[in-house]
C-alpha positions as CSV (number, residue, x, y, z in Angstrom):
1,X,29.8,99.0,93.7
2,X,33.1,99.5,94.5
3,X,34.0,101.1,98.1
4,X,36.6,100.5,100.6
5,X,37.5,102.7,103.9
6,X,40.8,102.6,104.6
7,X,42.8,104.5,108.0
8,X,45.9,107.1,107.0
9,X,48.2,104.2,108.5
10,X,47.1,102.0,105.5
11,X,46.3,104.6,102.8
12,X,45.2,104.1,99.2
13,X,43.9,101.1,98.6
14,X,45.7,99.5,95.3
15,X,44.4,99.2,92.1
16,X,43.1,95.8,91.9
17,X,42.1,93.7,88.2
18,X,38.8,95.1,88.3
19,X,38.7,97.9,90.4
20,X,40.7,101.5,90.3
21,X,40.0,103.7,93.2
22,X,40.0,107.8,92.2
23,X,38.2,109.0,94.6
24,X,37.8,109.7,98.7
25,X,35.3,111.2,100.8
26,X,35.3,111.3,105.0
27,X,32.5,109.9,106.5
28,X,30.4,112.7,107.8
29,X,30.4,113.1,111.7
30,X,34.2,112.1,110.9
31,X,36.5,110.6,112.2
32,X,34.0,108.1,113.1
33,X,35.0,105.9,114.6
34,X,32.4,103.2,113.7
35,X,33.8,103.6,110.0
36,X,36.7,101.8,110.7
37,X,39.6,101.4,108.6
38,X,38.7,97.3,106.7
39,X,42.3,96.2,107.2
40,X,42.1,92.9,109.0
41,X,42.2,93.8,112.8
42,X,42.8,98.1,112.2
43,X,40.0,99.9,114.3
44,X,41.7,103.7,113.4
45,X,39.2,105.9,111.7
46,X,39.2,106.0,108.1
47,X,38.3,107.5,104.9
48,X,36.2,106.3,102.4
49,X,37.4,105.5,98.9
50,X,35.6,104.3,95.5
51,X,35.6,103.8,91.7
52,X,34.8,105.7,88.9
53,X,30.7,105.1,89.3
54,X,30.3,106.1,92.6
55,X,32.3,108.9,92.5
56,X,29.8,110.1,89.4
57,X,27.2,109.3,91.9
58,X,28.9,111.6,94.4
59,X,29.2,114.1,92.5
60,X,25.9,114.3,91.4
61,X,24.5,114.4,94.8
62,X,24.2,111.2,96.5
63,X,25.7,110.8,100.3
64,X,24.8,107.5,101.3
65,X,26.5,104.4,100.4
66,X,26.6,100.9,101.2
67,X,29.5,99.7,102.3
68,X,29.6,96.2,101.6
69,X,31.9,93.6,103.6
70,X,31.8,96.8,106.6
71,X,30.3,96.2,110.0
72,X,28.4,99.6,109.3
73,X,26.9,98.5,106.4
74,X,26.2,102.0,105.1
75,X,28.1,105.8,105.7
76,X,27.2,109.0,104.9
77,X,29.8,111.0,103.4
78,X,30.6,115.4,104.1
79,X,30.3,117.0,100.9
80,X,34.1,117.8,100.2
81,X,35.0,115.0,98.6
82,X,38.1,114.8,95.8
83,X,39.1,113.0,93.0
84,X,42.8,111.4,94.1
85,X,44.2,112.8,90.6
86,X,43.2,116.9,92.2
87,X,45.6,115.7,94.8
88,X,48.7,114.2,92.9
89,X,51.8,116.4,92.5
90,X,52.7,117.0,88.8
């Protein structure tokens, strides 16, 4: 599972070894601010990003994640999410 919430000051997180991001969702109720942004010390509101597999879960229904390493522990996401690639110029 691979989900990270990250504030518009700290945007995108990067692509990591194992992990690409490609999709974002805002926590429903948003900006919430109890979904925090998991920079080290940010407490702005943030969006929640994830790989591949949860955004197939996403899109398939599913609302409610886990959010692992998050003081929330879980979010529900609104239903207009979006791949990041539906957002890209070119």
């Amino acid at each position: 599972m691979a989900l990270v919430v990250r504030c518009a000051q700290h945007g995108l997180p990067r692509r990591t070894r194992h992990t690409e991001y490609v999709f974002g969702a805002e926590p429903s109720g948003g900006p919430n601010p109890t979904i925090h942004c998991g920079k080290k010390g940010c407490k702005n509101p943030g969006l929640v990003f994830m790989d591949i597999i949860n955004a197939m879960e996403y899109r398939s229904g599913r609302r409610t994640f886990k959010l692992p390493f998050h003081p929330a522990k879980q979010v529900t996401l609104k239903n207009h999410g979006i791949f990041l690639s539906e957002c890209s110029p070119g």
